[in-house]
C-alpha positions as a LaTeX table, in Angstrom:
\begin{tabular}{lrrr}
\hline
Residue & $x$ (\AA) & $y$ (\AA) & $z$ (\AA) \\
\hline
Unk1 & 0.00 & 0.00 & 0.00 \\
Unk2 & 1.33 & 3.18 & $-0.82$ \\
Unk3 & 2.67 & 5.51 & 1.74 \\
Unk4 & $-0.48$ & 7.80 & 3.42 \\
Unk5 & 0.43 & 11.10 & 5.39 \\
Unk6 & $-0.37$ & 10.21 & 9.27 \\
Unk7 & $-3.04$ & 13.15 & 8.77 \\
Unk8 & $-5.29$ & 11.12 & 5.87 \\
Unk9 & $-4.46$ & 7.94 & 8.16 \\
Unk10 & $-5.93$ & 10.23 & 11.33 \\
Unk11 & $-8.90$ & 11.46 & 9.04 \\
Unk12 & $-9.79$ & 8.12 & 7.30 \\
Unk13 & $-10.34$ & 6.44 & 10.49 \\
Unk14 & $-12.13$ & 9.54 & 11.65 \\
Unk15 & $-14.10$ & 8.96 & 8.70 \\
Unk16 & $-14.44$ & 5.38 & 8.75 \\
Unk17 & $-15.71$ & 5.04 & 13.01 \\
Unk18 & $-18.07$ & 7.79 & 11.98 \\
Unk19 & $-19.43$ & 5.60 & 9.56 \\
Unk20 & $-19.53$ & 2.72 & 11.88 \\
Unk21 & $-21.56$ & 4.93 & 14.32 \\
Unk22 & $-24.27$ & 6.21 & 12.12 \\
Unk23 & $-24.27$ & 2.32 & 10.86 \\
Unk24 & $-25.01$ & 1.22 & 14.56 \\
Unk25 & $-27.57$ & 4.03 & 15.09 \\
Unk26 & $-29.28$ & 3.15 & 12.05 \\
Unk27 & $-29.58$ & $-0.34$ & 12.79 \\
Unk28 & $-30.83$ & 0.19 & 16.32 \\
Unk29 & $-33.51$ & 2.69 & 14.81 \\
Unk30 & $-34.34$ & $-0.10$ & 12.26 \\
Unk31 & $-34.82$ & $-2.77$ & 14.92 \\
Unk32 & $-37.27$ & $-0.89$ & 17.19 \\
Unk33 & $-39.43$ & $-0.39$ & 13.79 \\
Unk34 & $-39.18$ & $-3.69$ & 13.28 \\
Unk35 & $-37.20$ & $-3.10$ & 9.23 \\
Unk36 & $-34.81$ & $-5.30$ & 7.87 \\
Unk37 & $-31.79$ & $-4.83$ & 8.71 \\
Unk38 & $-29.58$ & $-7.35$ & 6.96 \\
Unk39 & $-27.71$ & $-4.74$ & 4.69 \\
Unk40 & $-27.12$ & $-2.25$ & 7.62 \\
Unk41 & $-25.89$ & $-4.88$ & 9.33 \\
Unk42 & $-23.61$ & $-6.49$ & 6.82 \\
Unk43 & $-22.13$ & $-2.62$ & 6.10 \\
Unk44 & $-21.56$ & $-2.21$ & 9.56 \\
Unk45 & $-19.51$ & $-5.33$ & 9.78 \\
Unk46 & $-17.55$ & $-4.00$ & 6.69 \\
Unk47 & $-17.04$ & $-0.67$ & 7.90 \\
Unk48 & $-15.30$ & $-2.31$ & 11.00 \\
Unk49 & $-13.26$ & $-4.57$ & 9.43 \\
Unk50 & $-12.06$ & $-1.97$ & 7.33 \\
Unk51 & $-10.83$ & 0.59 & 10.55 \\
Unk52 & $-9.46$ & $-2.88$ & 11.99 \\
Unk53 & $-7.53$ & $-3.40$ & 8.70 \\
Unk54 & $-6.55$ & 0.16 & 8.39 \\
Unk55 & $-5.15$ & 0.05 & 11.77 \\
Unk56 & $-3.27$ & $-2.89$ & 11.32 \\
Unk57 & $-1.76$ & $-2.01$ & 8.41 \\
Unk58 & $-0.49$ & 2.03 & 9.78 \\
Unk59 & $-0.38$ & 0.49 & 13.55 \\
Unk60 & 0.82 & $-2.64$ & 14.06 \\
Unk61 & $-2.48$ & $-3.96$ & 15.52 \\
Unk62 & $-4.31$ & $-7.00$ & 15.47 \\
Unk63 & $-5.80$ & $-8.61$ & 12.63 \\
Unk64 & $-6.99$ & $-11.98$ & 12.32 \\
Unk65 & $-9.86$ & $-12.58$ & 9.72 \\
Unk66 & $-9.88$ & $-15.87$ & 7.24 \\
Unk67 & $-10.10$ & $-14.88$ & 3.43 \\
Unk68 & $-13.77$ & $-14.86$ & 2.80 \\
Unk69 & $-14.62$ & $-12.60$ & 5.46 \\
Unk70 & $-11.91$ & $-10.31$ & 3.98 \\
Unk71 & $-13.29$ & $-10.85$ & 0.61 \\
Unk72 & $-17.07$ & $-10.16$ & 1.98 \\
Unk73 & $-15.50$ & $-7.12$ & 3.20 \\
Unk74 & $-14.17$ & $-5.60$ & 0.61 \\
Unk75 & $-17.03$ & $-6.33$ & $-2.11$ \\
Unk76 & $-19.40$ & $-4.89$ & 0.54 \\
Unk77 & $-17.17$ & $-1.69$ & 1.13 \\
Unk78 & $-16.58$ & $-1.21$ & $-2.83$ \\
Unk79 & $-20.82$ & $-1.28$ & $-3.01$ \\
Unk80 & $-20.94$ & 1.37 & $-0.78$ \\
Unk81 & $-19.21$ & 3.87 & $-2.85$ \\
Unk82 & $-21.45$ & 5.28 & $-5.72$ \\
Unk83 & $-24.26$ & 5.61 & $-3.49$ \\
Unk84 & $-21.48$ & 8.56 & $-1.81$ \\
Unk85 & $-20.11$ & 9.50 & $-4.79$ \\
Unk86 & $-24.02$ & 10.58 & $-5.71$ \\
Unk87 & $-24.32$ & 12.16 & $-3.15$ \\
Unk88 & $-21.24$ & 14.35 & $-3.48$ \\
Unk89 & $-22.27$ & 15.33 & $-7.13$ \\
Unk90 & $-25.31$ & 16.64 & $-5.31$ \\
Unk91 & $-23.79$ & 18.61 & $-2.82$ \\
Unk92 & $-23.03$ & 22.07 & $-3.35$ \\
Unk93 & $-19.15$ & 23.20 & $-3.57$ \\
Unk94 & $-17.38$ & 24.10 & $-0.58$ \\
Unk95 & $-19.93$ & 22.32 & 1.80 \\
Unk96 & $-19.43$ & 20.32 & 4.92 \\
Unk97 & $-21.29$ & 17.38 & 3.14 \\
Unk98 & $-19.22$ & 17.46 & 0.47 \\
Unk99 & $-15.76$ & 17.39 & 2.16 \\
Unk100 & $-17.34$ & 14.84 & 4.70 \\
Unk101 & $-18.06$ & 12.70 & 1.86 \\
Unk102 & $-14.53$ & 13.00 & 0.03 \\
Unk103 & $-13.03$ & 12.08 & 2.95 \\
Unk104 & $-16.12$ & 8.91 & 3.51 \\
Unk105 & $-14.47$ & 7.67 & $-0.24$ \\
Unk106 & $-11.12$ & 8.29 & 0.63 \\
Unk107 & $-11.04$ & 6.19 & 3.25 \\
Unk108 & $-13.00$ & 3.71 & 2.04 \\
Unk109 & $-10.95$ & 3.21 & $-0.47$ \\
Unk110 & $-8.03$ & 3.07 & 1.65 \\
Unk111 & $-9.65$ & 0.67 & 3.26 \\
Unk112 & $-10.74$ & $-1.98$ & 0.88 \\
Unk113 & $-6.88$ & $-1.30$ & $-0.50$ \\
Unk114 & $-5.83$ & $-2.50$ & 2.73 \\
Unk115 & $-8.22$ & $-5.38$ & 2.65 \\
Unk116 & $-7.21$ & $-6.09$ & $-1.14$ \\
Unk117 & $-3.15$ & $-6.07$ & 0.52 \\
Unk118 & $-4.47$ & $-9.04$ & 2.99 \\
Unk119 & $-5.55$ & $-11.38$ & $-0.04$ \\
Unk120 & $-2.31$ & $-11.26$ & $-1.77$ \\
\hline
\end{tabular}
């Protein structure tokens, strides 16, 4: 993986436990209203796998999933993307929304790089 400045590390995984959080809010809010949950769920599972990756990879942490759950990962984290990148062609320049969703891809992409790194 190429070398990333410890400030893009810092905001990806920003970005990434963010993610994770509105993931786990979402999916409490869909259980109490009784939705299906199966995709929030699965993305949520991604999402951390991903910061656990990242962190491995920049940190020297822990990480200790077989191939297919790597795999599952990153074909879940790549599915995510256009759904931002609409999203940020919607937003208007200069926003918050927009430079919080920059940095959502950016990191996700980091991410399933660093997932992509674990299958070689």
């Amino acid at each position: 993986m190429k070398t990333v400045s410890k400030e893009i590390q810092d905001l990806s995984i920003k970005s990434l436990e963010s993610t994770f959080n509105k993931l786990s809010n979402a999916f409490k809010s869909m259980t109490k209203k009784g939705s299906n949950t199966t995709i929030v769920k699965k993305r949520q599972n991604a999402v951390r796998i991903g910061i656990e990756s990242l962190k491995g990879t920049w940190n020297g942490e822990d990480f200790c999933y077989d191939k297919e759950i790597i795999l599952t990962s990153k074909e879940v984290l790549q599915g995510i993307i256009p759904s931002i990148e609409k999203q940020i062609a919607k937003a208007k320049e200069d926003s918050s929304q927009k430079t919080l969703n920059e940095r959502r891809i950016t990191a996700l992409k980091l991410a399933i790089k660093s997932l992509e790194n674990r299958l070689l």
